[in-house]
C-alpha positions in Angstrom: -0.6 5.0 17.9 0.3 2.4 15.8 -1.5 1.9 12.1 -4.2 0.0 11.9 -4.0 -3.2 9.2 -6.7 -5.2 7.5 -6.6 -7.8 4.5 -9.8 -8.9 2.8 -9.6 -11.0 -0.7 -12.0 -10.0 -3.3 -12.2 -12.5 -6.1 -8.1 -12.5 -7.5 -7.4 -9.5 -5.6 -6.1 -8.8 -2.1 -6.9 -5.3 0.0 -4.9 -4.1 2.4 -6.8 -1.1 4.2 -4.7 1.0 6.3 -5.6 3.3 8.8 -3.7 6.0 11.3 -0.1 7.6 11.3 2.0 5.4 8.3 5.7 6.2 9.1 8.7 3.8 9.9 7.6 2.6 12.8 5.2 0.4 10.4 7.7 -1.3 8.6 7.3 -5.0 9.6 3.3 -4.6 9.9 3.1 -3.7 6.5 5.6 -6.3 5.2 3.7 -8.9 6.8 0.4 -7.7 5.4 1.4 -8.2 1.7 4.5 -10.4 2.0 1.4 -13.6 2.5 -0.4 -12.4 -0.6 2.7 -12.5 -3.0 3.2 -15.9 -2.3 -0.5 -16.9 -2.9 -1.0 -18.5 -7.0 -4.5 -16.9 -7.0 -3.8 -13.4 -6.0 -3.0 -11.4 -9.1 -4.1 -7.8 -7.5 -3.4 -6.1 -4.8 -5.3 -2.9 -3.7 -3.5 -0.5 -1.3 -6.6 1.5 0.4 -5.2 4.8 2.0 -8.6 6.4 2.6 -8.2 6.3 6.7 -4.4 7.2 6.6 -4.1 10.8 8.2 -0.4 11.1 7.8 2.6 9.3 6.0 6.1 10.3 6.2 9.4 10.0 3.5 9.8 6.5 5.1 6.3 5.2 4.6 7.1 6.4 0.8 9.9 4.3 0.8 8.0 1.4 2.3 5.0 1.6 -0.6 8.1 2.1 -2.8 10.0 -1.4 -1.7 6.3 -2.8 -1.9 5.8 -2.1 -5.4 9.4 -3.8 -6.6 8.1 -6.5 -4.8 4.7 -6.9 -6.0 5.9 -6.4 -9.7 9.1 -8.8 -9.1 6.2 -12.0 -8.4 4.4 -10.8 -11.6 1.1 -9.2 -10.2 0.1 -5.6 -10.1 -0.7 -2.8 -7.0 -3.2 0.2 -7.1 -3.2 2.9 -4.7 -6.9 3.9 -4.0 -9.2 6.6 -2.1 -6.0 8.8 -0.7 -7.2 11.6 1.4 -6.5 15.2 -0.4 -3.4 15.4 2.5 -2.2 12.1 1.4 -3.0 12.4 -2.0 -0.9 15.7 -2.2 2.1 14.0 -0.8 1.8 11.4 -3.4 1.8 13.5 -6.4 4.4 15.9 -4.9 6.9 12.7 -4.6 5.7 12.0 -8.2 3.9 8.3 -7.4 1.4 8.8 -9.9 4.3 7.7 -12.5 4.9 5.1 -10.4 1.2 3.7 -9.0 -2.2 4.1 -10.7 -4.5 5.9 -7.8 -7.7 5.1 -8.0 
């Protein structure tokens, strides 16, 4: 099944809420989710909300990975938040905690 995608703007800040299996398969849905909100003036946040993702792979890393040079490249920052303990394992295994501040 594929994952599920949703953007809502709060104030200067942009969340994309994912949801389901994140793995390559996802790679052009989740470019298009925050490829729109790097080229907006008034967006100076984005939140990356992992609560409903039940499973990411070394890809999906990669993806979040590609994401952040991205998001830091048009001068605004990204947050992790509310990773399940599965997902938030994963996370601090591959060390993104040096990389991403998880809320």
């Amino acid at each position: 099944m594929a994952m599920q995608i949703s953007n809502t703007q709060v104030g200067d800040k942009v969340i994309i809420k994912l949801a389901g299996r994140f793995d390559f398969n996802d790679h052009r849905s989740i470019k298009g989710a925050y490829e729109p909100a790097l080229q907006q003036a008034g967006i100076r946040k984005m939140e990356i909300d992992l609560a409903d993702i039940e499973y990411l792979d070394s890809s999906a890393l990669g993806m979040l990975m590609l994401m952040r040079e991205r998001v830091l490249a048009a001068g605004k920052t990204v947050v992790l938040s509310k990773p399940s303990k599965t997902v938030a394992q994963i996370l601090d295994i591959a060390n993104f905690s040096k990389l991403f501040t998880i809320l």
